[in-house]
KOLDO-876376 format. One record per atom (N, C-alpha, C, O): z, x, y; residue in one letter. Coordinates in steps of 0.2 Angstrom, whole numbers, plus 5000, padded with zeros to 4 digits. Layout:
BEGIN
ZXYA
...
***
This chain:
BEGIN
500050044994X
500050005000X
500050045006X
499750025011X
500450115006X
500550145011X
499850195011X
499850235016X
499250195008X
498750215011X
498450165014X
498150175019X
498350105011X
498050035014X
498050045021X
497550055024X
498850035024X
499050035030X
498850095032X
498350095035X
498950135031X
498450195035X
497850185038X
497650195044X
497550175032X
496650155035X
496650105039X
496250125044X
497050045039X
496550025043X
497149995049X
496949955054X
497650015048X
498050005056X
498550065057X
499050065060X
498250125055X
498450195057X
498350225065X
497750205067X
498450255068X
498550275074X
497550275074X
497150245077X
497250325068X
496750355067X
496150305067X
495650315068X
496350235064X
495850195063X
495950165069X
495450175072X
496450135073X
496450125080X
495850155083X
495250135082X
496050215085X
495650255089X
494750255087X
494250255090X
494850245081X
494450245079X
493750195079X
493150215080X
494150115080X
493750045081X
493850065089X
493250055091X
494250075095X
494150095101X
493450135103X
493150095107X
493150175102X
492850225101X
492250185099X
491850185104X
492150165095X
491450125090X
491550075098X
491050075102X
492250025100X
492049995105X
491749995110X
491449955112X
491950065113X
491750095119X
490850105120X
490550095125X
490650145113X
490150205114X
489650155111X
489050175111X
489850095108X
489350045102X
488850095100X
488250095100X
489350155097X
488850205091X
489250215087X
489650245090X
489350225081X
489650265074X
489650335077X
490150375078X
489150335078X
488750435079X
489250455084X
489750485083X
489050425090X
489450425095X
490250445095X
490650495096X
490450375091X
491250385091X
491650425087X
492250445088X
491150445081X
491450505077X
491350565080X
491850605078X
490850585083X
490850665088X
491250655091X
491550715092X
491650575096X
492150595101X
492850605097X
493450615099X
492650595090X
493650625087X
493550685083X
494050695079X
492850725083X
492650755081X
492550765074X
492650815070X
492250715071X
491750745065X
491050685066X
490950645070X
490750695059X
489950685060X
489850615058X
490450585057X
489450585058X
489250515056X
489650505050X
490150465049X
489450535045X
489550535036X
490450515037X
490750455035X
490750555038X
491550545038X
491750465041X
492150425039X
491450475046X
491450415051X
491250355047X
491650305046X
490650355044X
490750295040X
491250285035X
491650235035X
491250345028X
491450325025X
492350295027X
492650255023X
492650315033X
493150285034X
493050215034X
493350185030X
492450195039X
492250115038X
492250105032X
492650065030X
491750115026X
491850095019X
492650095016X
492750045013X
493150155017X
493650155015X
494150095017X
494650085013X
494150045023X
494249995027X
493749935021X
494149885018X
493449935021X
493149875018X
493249875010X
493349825006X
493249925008X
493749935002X
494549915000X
494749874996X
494749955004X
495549955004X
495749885005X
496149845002X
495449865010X
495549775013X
495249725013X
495549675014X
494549735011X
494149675012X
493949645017X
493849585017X
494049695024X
493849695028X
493149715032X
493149785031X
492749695033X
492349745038X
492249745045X
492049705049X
492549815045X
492649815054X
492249795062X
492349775067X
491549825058X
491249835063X
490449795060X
490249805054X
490249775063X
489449745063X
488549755067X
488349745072X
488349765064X
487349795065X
487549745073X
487949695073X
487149795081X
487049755085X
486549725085X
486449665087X
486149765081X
485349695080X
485049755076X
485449795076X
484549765073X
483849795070X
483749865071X
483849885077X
483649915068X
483149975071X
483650015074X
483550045079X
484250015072X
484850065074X
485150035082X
485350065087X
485049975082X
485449945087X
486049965087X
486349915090X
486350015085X
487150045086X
487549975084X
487249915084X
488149995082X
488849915080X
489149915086X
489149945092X
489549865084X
490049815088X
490649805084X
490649835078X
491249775086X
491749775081X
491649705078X
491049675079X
491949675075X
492049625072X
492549585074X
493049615076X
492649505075X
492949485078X
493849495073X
494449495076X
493749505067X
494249525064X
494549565065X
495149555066X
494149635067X
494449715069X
494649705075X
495049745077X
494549655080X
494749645087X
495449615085X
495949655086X
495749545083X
496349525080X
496749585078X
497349595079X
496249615074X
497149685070X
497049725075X
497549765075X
496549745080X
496849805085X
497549785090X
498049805091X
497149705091X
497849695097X
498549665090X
499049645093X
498549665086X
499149645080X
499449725081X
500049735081X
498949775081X
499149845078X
499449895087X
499849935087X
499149855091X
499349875096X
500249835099X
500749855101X
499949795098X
500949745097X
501449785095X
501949805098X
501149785088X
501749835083X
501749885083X
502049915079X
501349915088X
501449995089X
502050005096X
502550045096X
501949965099X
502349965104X
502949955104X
503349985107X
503149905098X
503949855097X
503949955093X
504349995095X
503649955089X
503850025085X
504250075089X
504750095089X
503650085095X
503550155101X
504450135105X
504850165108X
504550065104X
505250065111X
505750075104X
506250115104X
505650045100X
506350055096X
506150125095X
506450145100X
505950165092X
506050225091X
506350275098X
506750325097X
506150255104X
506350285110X
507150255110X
507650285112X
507150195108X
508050185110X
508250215105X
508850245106X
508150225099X
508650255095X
508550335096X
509050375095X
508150355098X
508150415099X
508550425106X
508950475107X
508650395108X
509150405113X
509950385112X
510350395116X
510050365107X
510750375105X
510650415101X
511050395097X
510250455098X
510350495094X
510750585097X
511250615097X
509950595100X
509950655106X
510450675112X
510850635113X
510350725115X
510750715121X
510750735126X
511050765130X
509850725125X
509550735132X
509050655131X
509050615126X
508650655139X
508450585140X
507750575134X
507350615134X
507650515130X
506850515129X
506450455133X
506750405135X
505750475133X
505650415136X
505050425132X
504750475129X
504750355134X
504050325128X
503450365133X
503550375139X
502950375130X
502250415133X
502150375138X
502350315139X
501950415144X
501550355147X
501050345149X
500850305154X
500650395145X
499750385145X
499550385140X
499550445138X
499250345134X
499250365127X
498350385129X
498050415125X
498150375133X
497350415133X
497350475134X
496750495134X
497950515134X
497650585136X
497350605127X
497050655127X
497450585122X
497050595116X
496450565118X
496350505120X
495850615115X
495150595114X
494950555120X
494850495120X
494850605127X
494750575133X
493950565132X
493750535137X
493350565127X
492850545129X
492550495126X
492050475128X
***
């Protein structure tokens, strides 16, 4: 189960349908996390396997670059929620833990600025 959840609501899959969102290219979103098409999809396969999901969809014909899927848009903002409840609880308990201040990021875009 804990690879499941990796693939397809891991920080990396995130970033991942953001990126496909952004660039509407496979090609594109994998050189901005740095590796090649092939990896980049097979993550996508790995995602449709593990869950029976498919994240992303043809924009039309002839390499029309993808789009996400109205599915993969629901688990981004569900994965985005639950990252946050995660991201505060971890900052409050780290701060009764510690004894100096912590506090939660407050840019998460400085990864993979393109």
């Amino acid at each position: 189960m804990g690879e499941v959840l990796t693939t397809i609501a891991g920080q990396g899959g995130f970033v991942s349908s953001k990126k496909i969102d952004t660039h509407g290219s496979l090609k594109k979103a994998g050189e901005c996390l740095g590796m090649s098409y092939r990896p980049a999809w097979e993550k996508i396969k790995a995602t449709e396997t593990n869950v029976g999901l498919n994240p992303i969809k043809n924009k039309g014909v002839n390499r029309g670059g993808y789009e996400l899927t109205d599915e993969d848009r629901r688990l981004m903002a569900q994965y985005k929620s639950w990252s946050n409840t995660v991201e505060h609880a971890a900052v409050h308990s780290a701060n009764e833990v510690f004894p100096f201040p912590v506090r939660p990021l407050k840019n998460r875009k400085i990864l993979f600025q393109c």
